[in-house]
C-alpha atoms as a printed R data frame, in Angstrom:
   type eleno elety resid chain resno       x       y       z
1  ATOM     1    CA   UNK     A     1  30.461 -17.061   4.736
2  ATOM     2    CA   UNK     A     2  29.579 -14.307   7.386
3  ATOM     3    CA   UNK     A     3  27.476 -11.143   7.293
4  ATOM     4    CA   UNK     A     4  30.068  -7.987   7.455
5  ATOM     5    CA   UNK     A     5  29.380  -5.056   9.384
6  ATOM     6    CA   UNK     A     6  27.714  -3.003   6.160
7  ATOM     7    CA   UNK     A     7  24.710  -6.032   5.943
8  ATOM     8    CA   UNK     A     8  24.345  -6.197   9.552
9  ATOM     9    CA   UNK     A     9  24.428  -1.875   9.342
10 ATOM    10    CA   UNK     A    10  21.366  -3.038   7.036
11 ATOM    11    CA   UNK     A    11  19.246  -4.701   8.943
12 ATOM    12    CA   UNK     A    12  19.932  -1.768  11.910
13 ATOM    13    CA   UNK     A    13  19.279   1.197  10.053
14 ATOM    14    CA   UNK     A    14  16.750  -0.239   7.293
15 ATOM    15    CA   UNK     A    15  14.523  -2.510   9.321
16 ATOM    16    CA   UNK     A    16  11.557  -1.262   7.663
17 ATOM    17    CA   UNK     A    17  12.955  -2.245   4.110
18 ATOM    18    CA   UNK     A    18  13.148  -5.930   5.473
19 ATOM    19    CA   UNK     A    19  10.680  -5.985   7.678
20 ATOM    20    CA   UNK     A    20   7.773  -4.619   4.657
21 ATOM    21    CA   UNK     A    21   4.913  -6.362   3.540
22 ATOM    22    CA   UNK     A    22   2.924  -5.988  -0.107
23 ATOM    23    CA   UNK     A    23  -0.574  -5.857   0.097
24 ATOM    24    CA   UNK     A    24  -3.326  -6.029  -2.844
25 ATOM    25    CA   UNK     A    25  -6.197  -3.584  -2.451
26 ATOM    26    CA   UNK     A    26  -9.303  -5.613  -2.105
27 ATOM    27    CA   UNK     A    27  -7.150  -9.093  -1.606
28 ATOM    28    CA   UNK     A    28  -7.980 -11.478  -4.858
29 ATOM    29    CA   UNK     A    29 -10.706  -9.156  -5.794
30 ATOM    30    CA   UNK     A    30  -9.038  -6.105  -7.062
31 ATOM    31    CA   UNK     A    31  -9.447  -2.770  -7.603
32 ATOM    32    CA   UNK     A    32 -13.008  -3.348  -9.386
33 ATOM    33    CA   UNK     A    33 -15.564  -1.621  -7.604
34 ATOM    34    CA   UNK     A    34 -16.819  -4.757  -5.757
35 ATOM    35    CA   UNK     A    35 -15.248  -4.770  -2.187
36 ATOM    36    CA   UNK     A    36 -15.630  -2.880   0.995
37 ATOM    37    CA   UNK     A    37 -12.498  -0.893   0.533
38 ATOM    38    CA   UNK     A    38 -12.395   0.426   3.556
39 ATOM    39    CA   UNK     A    39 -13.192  -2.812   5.423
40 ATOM    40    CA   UNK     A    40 -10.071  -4.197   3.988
41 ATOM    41    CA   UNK     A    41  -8.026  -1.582   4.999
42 ATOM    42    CA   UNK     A    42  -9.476  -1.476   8.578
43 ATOM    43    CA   UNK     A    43  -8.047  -5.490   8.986
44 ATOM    44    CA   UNK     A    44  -4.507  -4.314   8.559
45 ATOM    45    CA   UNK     A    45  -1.981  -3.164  10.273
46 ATOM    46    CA   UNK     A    46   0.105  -0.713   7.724
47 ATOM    47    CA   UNK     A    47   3.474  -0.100   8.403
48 ATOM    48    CA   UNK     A    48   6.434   2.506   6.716
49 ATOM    49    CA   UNK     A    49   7.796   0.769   4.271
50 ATOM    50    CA   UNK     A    50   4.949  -1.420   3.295
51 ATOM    51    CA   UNK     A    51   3.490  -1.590  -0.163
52 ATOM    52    CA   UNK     A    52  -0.043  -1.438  -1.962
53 ATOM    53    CA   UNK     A    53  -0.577  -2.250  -5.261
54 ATOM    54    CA   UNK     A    54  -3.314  -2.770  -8.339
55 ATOM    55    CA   UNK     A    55  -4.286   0.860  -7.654
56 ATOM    56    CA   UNK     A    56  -6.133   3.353 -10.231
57 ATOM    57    CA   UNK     A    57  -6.199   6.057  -8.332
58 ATOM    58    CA   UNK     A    58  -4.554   8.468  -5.661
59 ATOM    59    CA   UNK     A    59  -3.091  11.974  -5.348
60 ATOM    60    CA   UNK     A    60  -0.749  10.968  -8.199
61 ATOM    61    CA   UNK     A    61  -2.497   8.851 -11.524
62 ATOM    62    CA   UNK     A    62  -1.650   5.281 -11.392
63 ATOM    63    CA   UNK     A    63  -3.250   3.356 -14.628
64 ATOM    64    CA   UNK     A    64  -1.364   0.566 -15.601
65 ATOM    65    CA   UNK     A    65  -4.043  -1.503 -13.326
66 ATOM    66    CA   UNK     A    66  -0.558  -2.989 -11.618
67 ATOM    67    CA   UNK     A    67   0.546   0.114  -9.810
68 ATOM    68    CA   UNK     A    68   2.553  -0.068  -6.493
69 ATOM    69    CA   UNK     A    69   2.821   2.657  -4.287
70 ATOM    70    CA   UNK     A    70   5.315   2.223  -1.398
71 ATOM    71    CA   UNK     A    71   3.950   3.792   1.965
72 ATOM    72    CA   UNK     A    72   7.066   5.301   2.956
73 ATOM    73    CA   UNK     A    73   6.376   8.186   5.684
74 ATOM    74    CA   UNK     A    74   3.818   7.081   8.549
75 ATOM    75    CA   UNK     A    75   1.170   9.321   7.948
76 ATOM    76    CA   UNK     A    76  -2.805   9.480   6.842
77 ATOM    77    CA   UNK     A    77  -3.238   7.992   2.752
78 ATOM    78    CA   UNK     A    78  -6.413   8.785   0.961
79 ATOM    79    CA   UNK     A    79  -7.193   6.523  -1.522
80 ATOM    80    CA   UNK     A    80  -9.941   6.829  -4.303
81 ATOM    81    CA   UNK     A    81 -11.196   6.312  -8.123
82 ATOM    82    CA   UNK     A    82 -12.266   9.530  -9.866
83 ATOM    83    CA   UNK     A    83 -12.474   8.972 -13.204
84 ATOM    84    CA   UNK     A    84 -14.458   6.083 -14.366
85 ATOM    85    CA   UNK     A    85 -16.071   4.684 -11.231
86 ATOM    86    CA   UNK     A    86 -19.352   7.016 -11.835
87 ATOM    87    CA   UNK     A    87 -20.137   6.931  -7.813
88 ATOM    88    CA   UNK     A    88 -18.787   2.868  -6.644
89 ATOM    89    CA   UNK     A    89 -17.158   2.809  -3.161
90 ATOM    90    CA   UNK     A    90 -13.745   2.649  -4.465
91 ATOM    91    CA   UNK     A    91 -12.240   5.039  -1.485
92 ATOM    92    CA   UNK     A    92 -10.756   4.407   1.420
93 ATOM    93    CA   UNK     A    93  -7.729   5.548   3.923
94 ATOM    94    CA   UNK     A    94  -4.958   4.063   5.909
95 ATOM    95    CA   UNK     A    95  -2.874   5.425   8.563
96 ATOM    96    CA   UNK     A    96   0.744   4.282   8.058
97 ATOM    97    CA   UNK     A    97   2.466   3.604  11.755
């Protein structure tokens, strides 16, 4: 079995789609209030296409606890937790390359 010219096409136009990595916010610890937020997002390298999840909270509402927001346009991402937090450090940003 070979790869025809519309996989290979694939791999050329989409690299980002193969190429993306899934991140959790705050590694095994969550999205709990606990972490340096910002610390973890300082120790990685975010590219377009990559995904976050376990977020409750962004520009949109996320609140399933699960939520995965694919990083799609390389750009700045605010992230925080308005609503039930009452003043933790859950915040931080990203720059998308």
């Amino acid at each position: 079995m070979h790869a025809g010219p519309a996989l290979i096409a694939v791999f050329v136009v989409f690299p980002s789609i193969i190429l993306a990595e899934q991140y959790v916010v705050g590694n095994d610890l969550g999205w709990d209030g606990g972490p340096d937020y910002q610390a973890w997002a300082d120790g990685i390298t975010f590219l377009a296409g990559d995904v976050i999840v376990e977020l409750l909270g962004h520009l949109g509402t996320y609140t399933s606890g699960y939520d995965a927001l694919v990083l799609a346009v390389p750009q700045t991402y605010y992230f925080l937790c308005d609503w039930h937090c009452g003043g933790s450090s859950q915040k931080f940003m990203i720059t998308v390359n």
